[in-house]
N, C-alpha and C positions, 0 to 999 in steps of 0.2 A: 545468526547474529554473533558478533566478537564477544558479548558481555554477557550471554547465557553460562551460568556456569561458573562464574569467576567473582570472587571474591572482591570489595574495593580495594584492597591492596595489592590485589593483582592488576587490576583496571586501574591504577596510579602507576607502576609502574607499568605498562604498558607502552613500548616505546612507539611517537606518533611519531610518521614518516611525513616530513616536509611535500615532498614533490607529489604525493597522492593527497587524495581527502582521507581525514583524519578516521579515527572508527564511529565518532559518533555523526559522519555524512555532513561533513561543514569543513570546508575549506579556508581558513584562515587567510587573511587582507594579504597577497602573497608582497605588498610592498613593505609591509613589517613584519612578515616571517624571512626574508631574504635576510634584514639586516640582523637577526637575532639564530643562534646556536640550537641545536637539540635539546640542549641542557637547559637553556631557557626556555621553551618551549613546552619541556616537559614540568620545571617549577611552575610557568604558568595553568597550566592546567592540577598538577597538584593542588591548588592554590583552589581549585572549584569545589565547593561543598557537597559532600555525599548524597545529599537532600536532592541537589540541582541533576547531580550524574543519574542517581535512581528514576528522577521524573524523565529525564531526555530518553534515556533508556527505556525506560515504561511506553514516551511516545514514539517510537523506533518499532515497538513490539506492536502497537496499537497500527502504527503505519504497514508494517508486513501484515498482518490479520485484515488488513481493508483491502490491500493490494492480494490477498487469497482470494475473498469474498467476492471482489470485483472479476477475477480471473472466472469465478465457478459461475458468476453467473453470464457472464461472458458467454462460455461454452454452451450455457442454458440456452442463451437467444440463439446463438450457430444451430444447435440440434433441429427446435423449434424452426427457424427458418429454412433448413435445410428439411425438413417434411412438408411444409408449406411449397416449396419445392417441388414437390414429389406430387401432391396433387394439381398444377397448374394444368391448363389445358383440358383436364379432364372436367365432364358432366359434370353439372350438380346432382342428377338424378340420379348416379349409379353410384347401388351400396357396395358399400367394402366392409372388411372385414376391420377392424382393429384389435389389437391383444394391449396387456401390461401383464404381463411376467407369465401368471397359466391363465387367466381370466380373456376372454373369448368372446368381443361386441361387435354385432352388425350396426352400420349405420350407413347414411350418406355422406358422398363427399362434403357435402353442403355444412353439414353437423359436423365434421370433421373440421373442415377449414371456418367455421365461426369460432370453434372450439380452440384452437391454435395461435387462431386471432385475438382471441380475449386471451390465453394465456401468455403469447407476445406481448401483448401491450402493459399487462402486471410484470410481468419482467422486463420492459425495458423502462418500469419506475422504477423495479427496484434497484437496476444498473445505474439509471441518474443518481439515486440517495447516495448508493454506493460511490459513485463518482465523486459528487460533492463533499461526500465526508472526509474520502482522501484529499481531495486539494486544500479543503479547510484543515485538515491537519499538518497537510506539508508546509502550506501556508507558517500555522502557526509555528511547526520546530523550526523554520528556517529566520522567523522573529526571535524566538527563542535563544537560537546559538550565536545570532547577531548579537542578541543583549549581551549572553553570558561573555560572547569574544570581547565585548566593548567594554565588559565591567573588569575582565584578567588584565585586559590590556589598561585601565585607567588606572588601576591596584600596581601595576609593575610601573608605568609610567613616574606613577607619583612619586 
C-alpha cells in the first residue's frame, strides 16, 4: 500500500494523478476533475483531516487483510476439493492409508471422504464470512470517499 511507511506530510504532498485512480482507490467525478488543475486537486485533498486519511487508510489495510484471508482460504477449499478428487470412483470399502506430516492412519475411503466433506463444508462458511465481510467493507469505503469527495468539493465550491 502507498501510505505504509509515510508520514501525513508526505501523504499531503503526494502528488494525485488525474488520469489513474487516486492512492486511496476513488476516482474522482472525472467531469469536475477535467475542469479543475493538479494544484487544485491536490489543495483539495490537503484540505481532508488527518483523522479522515488515518481511518481510509486503516480501511485499505483492513480491506487487503480480507482479500489475504479470502485467498488462503480459497486455496484451502482447491486442496480439500482436489483430494476429494482423488478418491472418486474408488470403493467405500477399501482402506488407505493417510499421513499429516510423520503421523501414519489407516482408514477407509468412506472415513476419508466424510471427513473431507465435513471439512469442505466449514470451509466453504468460512469463505462466505470471509466474502461478505469484504464486500461490506468495499461497500462502505467506496460510501466513504463518495462523502469525503462531496464534502472537498462543497468546502471548494463555496
Amino acid at each position: 500500500m502507498i501510505y505504509q511507511g509515510h508520514s501525513h506530510s508526505t501523504l499531503r504532498q503526494y502528488h494525485f494523478r488525474i488520469e489513474n485512480q487516486n492512492s486511496l482507490g476513488f476516482k474522482p467525478n472525472s467531469r469536475i476533475v477535467q475542469k479543475m488543475s493538479d494544484e487544485e486537486i491536490s489543495n483539495m485533498i490537503s484540505n481532508i483531516p488527518d483523522e479522515v486519511i488515518d481511518y481510509l487508510v486503516q480501511q485499505r489495510r483492513r480491506e487487503r487483510d480480507l482479500k489475504i484471508e479470502k485467498e488462503v482460504i480459497r486455496k484451502r477449499l482447491k486442496r480439500v476439493q482436489d483430494m476429494m478428487q482423488l478418491l472418486e470412483g474408488r470403493d467405500d470399502g477399501i482402506t488407505c492409508t493417510i499421513s499429516a506430516g510423520n503421523v501414519y492412519q489407516m482408514s477407509t475411503v468412506q472415513q476419508v471422504r466424510d471427513n473431507l466433506a465435513a471439512n469442505l463444508s466449514s470451509t466453504m462458511v468460512d469463505f462466505v464470512k470471509a466474502h461478505r465481510k469484504l464486500l461490506r467493507l468495499q461497500s462502505d469505503i467506496r460510501q466513504d470517499m463518495e462523502t469525503v469527495w462531496h464534502n472537498v468539493n462543497s468546502i471548494e465550491t463555496a
